[in-house]
N, CA, C and O atoms as a DFTB+ gen file, in Angstrom:
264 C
 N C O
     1  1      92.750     168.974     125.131
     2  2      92.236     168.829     123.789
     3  2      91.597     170.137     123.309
     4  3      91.901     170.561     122.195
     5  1      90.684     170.836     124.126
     6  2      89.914     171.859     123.850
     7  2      91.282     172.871     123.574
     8  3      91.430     173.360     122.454
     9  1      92.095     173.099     124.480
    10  2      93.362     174.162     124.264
    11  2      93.978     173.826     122.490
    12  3      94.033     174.767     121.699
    13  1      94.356     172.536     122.105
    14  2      94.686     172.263     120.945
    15  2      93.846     172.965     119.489
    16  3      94.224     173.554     118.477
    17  1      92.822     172.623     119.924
    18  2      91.626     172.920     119.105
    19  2      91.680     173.967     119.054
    20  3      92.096     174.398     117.979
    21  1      91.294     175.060     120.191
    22  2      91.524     176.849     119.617
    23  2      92.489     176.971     119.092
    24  3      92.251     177.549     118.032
    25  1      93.733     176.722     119.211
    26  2      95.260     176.345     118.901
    27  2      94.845     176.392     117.370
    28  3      94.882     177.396     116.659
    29  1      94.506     175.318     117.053
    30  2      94.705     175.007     115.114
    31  2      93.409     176.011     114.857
    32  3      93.625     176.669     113.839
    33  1      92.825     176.159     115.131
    34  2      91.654     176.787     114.392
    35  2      92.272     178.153     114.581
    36  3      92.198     178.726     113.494
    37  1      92.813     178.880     115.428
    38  2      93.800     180.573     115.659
    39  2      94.993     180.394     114.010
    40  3      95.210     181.006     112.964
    41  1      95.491     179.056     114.781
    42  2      96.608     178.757     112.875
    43  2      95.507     178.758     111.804
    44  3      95.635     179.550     110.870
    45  1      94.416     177.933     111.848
    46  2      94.350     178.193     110.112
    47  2      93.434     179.343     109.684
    48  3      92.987     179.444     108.542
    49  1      93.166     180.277     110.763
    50  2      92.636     181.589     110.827
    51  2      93.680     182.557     110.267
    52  3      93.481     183.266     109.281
    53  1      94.900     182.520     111.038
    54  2      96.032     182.966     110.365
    55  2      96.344     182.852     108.814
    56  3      96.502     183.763     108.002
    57  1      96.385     181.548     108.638
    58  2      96.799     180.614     107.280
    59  2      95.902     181.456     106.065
    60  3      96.273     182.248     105.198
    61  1      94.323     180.811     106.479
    62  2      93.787     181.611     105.542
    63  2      93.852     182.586     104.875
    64  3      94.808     183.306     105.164
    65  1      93.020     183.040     103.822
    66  2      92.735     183.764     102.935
    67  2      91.876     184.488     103.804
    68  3      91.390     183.919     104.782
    69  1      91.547     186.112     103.464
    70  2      90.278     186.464     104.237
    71  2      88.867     186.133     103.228
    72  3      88.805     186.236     102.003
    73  1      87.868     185.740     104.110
    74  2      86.696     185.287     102.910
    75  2      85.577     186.191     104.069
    76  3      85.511     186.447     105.271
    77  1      84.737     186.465     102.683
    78  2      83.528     187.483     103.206
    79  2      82.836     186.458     103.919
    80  3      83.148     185.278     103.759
    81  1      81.739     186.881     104.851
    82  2      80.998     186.019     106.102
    83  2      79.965     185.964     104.897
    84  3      79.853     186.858     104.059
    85  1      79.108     184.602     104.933
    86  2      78.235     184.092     104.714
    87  2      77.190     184.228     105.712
    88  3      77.517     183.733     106.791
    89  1      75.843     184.832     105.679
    90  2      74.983     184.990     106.805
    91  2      74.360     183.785     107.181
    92  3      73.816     183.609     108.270
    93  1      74.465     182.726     106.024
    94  2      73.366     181.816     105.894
    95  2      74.406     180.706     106.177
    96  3      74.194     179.615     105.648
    97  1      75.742     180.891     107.116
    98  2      75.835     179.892     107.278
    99  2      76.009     179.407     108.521
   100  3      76.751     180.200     109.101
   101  1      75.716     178.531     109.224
   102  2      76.042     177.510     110.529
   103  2      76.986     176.545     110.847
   104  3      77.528     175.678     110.161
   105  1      77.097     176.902     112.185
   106  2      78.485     176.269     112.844
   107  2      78.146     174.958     113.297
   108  3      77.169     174.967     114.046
   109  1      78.585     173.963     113.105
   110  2      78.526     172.626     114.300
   111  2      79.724     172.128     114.029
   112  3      80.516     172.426     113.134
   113  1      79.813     171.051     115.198
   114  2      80.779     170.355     115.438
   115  2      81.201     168.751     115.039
   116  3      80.616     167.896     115.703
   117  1      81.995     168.355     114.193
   118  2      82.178     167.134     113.953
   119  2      83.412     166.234     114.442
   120  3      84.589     166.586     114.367
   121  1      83.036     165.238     114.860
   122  2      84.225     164.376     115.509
   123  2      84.342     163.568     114.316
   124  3      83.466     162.918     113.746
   125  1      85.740     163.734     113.987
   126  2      85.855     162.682     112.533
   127  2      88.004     161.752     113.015
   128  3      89.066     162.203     113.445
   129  1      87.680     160.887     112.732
   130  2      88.948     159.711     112.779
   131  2      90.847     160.956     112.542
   132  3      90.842     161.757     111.607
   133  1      91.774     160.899     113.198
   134  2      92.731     161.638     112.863
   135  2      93.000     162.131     111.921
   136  3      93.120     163.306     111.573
   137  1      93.174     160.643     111.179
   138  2      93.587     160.317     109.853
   139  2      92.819     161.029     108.520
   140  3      93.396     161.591     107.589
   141  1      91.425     160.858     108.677
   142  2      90.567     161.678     108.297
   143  2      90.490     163.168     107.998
   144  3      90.256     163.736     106.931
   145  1      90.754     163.671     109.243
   146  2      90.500     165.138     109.325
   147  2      91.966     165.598     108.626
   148  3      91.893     166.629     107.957
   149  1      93.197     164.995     108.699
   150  2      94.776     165.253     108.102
   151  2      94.278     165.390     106.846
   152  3      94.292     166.467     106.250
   153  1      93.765     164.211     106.323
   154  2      93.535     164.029     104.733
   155  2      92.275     165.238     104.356
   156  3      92.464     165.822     103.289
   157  1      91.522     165.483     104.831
   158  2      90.612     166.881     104.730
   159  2      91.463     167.895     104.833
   160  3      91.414     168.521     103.774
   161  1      92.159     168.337     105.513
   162  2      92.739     169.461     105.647
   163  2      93.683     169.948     104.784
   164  3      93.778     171.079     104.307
   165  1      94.649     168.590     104.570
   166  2      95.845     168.406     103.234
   167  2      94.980     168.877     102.131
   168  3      95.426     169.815     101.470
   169  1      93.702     168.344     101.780
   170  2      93.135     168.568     100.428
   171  2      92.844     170.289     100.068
   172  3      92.846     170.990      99.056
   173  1      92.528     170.538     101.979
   174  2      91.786     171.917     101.477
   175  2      93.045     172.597     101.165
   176  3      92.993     173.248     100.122
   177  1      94.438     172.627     101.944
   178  2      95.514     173.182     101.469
   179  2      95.938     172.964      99.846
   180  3      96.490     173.907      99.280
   181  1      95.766     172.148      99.362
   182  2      96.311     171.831      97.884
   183  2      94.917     172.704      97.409
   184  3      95.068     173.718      96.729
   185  1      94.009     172.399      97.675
   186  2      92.670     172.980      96.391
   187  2      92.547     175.370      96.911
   188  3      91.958     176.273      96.316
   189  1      93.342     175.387      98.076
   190  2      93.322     176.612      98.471
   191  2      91.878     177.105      98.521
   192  3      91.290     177.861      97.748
   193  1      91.441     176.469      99.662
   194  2      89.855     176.653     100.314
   195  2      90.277     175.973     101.591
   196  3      91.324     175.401     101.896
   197  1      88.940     176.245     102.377
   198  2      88.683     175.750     103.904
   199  2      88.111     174.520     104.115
   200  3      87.332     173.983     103.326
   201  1      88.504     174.030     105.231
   202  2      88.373     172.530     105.949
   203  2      86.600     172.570     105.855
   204  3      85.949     171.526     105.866
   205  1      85.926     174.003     105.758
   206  2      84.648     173.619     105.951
   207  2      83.865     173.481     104.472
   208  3      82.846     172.834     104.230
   209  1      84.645     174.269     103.594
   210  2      84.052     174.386     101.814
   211  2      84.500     172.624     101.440
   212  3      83.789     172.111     100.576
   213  1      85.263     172.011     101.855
   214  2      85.725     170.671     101.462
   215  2      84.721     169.503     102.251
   216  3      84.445     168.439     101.698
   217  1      84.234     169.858     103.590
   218  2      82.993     168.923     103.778
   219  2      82.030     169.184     103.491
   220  3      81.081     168.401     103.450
   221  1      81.995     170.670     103.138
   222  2      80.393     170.871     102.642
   223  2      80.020     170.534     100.962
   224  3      78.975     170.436     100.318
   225  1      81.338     170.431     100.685
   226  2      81.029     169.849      99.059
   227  2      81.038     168.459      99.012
   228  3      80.536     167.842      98.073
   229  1      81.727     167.775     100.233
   230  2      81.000     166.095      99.928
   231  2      79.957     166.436     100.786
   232  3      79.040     165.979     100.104
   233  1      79.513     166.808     101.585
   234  2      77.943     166.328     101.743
   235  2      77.124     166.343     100.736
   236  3      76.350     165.468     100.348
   237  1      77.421     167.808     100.170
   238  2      76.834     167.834      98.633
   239  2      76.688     166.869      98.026
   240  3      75.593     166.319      98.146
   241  1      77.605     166.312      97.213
   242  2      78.026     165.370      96.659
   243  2      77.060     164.046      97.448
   244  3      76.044     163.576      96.936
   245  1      77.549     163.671      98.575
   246  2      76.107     162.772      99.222
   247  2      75.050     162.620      99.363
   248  3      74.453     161.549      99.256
   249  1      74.557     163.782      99.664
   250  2      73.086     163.965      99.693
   251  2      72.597     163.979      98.405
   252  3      71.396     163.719      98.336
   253  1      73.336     164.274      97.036
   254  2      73.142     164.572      95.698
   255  2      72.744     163.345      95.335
   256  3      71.783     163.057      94.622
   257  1      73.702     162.464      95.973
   258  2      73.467     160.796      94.956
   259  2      72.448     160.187      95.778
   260  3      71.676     159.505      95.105
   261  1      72.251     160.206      96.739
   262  2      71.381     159.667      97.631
   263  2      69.599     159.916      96.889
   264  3      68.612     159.514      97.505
């Protein structure tokens, strides 16, 4: 699993766009459902941004309405 994982994250390193480093930002790790993370990833490909700008704008979005 761990081999897979460097695997896609080396591809969508590739894939990407280059984007300037953010200092202020932090790494963690989320375990989210297959199906889930496909449909995150599909979106960030159609909106042309990253798997991480697409959860960090619904948390936004969550923590906003909350």
């Amino acid at each position: 699993m761990a081999r897979l994982q460097a695997s896609l994250r080396r591809a969508e390193t590739i894939q990407a766009a280059p984007r300037a480093a953010a200092p202020h930002l932090c790494r963690t790790t989320v375990r989210l459902p297959a199906d889930l993370l496909k449909r995150g990833r599909d979106l960030a490909e159609r909106e042309s941004a990253t798997f991480s700008e697409i959860v960090a704008r619904a948390l936004e979005r969550l923590l906003r309405s909350r």
